[in-house]
N, C-alpha and C positions, 0 to 999 in steps of 0.2 A: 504494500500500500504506500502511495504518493506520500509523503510529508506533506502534510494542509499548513495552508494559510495561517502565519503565526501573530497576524497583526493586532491581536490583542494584546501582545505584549511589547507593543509599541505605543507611543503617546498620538499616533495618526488622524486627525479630525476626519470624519467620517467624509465631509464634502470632499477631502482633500488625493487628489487620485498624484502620490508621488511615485517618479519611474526616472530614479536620476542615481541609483545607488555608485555609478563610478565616478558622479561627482563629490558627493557626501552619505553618506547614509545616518538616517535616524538611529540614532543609541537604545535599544533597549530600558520598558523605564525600570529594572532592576539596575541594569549599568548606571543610570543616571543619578540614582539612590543610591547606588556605594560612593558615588560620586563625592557627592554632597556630605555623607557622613567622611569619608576622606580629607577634603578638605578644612573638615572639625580639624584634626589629628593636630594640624597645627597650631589653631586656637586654644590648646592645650599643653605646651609643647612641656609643659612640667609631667603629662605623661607618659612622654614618649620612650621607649627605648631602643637598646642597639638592634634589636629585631625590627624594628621600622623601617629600618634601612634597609636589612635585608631579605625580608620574607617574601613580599610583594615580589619584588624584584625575581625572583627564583621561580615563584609560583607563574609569573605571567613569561616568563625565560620558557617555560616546560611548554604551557600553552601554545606558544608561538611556535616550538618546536612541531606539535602534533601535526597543524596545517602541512607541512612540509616533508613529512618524513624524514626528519630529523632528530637530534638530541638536545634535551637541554645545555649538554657542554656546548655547545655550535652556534648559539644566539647570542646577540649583543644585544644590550638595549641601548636606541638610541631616539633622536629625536625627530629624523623624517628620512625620507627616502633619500634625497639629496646628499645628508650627514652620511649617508650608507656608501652612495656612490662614489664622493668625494674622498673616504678613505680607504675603499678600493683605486681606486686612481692614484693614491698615494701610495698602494702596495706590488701592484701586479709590474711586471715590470715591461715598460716599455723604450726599447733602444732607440736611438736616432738611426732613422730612412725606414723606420717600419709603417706600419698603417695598424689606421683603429678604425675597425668596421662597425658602420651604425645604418640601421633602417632608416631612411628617408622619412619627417615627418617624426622623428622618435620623440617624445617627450624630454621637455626642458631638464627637466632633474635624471636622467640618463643623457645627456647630449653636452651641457657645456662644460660641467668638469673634465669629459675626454678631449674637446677644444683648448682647454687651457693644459692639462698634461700634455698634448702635444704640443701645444708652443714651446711650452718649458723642455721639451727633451728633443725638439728636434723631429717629432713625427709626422706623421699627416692623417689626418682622419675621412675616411672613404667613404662616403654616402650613396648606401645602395638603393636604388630603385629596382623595381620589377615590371616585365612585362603584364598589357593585359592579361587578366586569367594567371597568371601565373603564382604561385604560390609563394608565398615569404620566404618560406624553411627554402625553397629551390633556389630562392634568387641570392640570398645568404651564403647559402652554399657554394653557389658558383662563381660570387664574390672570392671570398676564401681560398676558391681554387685555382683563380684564374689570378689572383696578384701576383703580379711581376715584383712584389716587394714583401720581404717578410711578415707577417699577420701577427702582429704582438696581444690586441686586443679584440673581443667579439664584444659588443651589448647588443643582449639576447632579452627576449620576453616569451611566452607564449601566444601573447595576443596584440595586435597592434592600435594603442589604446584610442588613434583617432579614426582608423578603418572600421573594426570592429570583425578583425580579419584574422584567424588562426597562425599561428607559428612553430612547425614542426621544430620544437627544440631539441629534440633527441638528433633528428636530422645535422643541425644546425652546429649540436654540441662535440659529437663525433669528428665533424669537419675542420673544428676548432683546434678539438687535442691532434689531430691527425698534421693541423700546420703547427703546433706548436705554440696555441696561442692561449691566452688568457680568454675565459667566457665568466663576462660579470651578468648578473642577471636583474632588472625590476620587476615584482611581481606586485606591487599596489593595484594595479586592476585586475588581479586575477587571483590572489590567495584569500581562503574562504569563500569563494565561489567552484574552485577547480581542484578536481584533486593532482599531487603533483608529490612526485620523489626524488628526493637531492641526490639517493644513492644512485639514481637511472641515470640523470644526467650530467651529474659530479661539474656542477657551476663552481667557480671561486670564491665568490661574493651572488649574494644573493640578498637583496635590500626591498624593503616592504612596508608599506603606511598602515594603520590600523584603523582609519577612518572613513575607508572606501567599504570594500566586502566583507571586513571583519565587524564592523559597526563598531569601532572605538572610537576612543578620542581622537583631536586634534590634537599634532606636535608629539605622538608618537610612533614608532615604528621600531623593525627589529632587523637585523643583519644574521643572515647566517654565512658564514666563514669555514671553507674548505677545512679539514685537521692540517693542510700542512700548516693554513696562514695560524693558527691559535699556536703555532712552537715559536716561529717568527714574524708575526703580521707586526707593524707599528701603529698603534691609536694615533686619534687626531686629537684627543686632548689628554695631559697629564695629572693626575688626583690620585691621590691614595684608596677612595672606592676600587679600583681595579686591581690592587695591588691584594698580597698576600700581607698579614699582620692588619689591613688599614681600618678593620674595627678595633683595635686595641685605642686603649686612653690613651698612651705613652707615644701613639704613629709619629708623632714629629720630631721622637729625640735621636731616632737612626734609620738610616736609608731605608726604604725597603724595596730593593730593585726586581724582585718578583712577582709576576704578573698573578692574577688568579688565574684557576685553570680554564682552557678550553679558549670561547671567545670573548670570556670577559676582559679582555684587555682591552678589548672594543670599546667598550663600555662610555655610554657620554657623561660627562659630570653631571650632577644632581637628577641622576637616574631616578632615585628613591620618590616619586613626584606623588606623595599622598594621595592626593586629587585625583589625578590622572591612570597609576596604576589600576586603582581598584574596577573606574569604567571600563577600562582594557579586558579584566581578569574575568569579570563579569559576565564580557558579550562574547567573549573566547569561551566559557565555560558553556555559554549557552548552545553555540554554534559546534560545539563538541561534543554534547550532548545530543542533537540532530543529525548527527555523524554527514562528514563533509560529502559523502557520498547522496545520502539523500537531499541536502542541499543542491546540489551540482544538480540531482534527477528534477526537482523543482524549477529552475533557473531555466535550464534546458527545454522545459516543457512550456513555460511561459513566453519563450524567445519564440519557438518554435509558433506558439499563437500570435505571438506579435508578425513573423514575417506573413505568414497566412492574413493577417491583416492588412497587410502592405500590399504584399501582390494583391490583394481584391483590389485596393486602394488605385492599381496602375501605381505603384512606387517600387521603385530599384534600390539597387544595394548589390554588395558581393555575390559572388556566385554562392549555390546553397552549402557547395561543402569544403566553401574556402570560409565560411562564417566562423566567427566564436560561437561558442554556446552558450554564454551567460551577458551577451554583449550585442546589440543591434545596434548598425548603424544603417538609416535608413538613407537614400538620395531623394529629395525632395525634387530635382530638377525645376523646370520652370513655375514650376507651387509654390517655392520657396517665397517668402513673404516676410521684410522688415520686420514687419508688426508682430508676426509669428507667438514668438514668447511671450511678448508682454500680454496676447487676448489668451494665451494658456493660461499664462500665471494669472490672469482676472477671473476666470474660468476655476483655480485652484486647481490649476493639473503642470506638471514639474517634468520638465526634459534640458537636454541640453543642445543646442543647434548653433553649427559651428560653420560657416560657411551657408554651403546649401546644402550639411549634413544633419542629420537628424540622430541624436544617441539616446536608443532608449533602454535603458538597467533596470530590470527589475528588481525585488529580493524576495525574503519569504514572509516580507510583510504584504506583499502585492497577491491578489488574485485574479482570474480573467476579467470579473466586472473592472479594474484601471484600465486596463489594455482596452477592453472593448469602448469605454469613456471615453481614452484617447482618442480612436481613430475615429466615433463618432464626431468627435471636437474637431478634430484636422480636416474631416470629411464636409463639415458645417461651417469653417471658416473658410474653405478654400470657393465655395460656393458663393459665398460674399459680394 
């Protein structure tokens, strides 16, 4: 049986038909109540103890791991995707006269820290496009295979977050280690929607927001870090959190040049964020509890109503089985309409239209009556 519609346990106004979860997503209102009681924690600070620091921190580490098939050794916590990227770009190495291959169109926080690493080192960065019809993972691939210059870096995704387009990363990741390259990865529009395993495709870095598909907060995210980088990887910032001893009273009267184990070295300063872990810990637990598989089977059957919508609609989009499955981008072509958003948002109905792109995200707070909403709304204003 389907995992049903979870939107009672959302704060969602009933008029309100939202279908934007890879712009934001609504927090669960148990997430939003740890929330709040979290943020006590400080208004109290006479009772805090050295477990404040650490507990949270370990428990939403473990969490983070599950989505990924990973370990809790292998997470960093940090503060967004970009912090992720940024110190992968600091670690992987990249020589002068090699190339850093990126998807045409790739999202800003995967895109300009590899612009600025290769200014600094001398590189060039390769932006691939793909034929019509053609698939990411293919075009990627034959990027990789075809450079006349050594391949130092891949940024890889699954899914291409403005197409709305698949990305055979297995494809993608093989071809990488085969040049000898680094494969950093963003999954902020895809973890907690898709199931996925780090063992299959042994990424370096792998960096992830927690306010798209996991339904966290803002301003956190989690890195997971290959085992070789957690023996030698270098953090982008320095604090005795990460360190071995740095819960001790006494941490500032001798060095402590040892890292904690795993990927906490990673670790960004003032991790411990009362506030913010507990909404994290909360809506991971939940979405753990729904097992990410029956998640993925909901998303996929919602999309799948939505493109069925579309095509009645006369509206294009990728071909059927170069699409995401938890990710519609529709082509509005000559429908496309200025006013478009703002008579939705009057309307109280939430997308995101980017061009003359149409992205619509559902979650497992959405049922068909949104979708159907939608395209009666787009059907009704294009008539206008």
């Amino acid at each position: 049986m389907m995992l049903p519609c979870q939107k009672h346990l959302f704060a969602i106004p009933d008029d309100v038909t939202y279908l934007d979860a890879a712009y934001m997503s609504p927090t669960p209102v148990v997430a939003t109540n740890a929330g709040m009681a979290g943020a006590k924690v400080k208004a109290a600070p006479w009772d805090m103890t050295i477990n404040n620091y650490y507990d949270e921190v370990e428990r939403a580490r473990e969490l983070a791991a599950s989505f990924i098939g990973a370990k809790a050794d292998d997470i960093a916590i940090i503060p967004a995707t970009c912090y992720g990227i940024a110190l992968a770009a600091q670690n992987v190495p990249v020589p002068a006269g090699s190339v850093i291959i990126l998807m045409a169109n790739e999202h800003t926080s995967h895109r300009y820290a590899w612009y600025e690493i290769a200014q600094r080192s001398g590189a060039q960065v390769v932006t691939v496009t793909r034929q019509p019809d053609q698939p990411w993972g293919q075009a990627l691939v034959a990027a990789i295979q075809s450079s006349d210059r050594p391949v130092s870096v891949v940024a890889g995704t699954i899914v291409h977050w403005f197409e709305g387009m698949s990305v055979d990363i297995e494809l993608v990741a093989h071809a990488a280690r085969v040049a000898g390259a680094s494969l950093v990865m963003d999954g902020t529009q895809w973890v907690g929607a898709v199931p996925f395993d780090v063992t299959r495709v042994r990424p370096d870095f792998l960096s992830f927001a927690t306010y798209k598909f996991l339904c966290g907060p803002y301003r956190l995210a989690f890195l997971y870090a290959d085992p070789k980088w957690q023996a030698k990887g270098r953090p982008l910032e320095f604090h005795s959190w990460n360190r071995k001893g740095g819960e001790r009273p006494d941490f500032y009267l001798e060095e402590m040049l040892d890292y904690l184990p795993g990927a906490r070295r990673f670790d960004m300063g003032e991790r411990s964020d009362f506030a913010v872990l507990p909404v994290a810990i909360k809506a991971l637990e939940l979405l753990q509890g729904w097992g990410l598989s029956a998640v993925h089977e909901r998303l996929t059957y919602l999309n799948r109503l939505i493109w069925a919508e579309a095509e009645a609609s006369d509206l294009g989009g990728p071909r059927a089985d170069l699409r995401a499955s938890h990710i519609a981008v529709v082509e509005l072509g000559t429908r496309f309409r200025e006013d478009l958003v703002r008579q939705l948002r009057e309307a109280r109905a939430y997308i995101t239209v980017r061009g003359t792109k149409m992205r619509i995200t559902p979650h497992v707070y959405n049922d068909e009556t949104d979708i159907l909403r939608l395209f009666d709304l787009l059907r009704r204003l294009s008539s206008q």
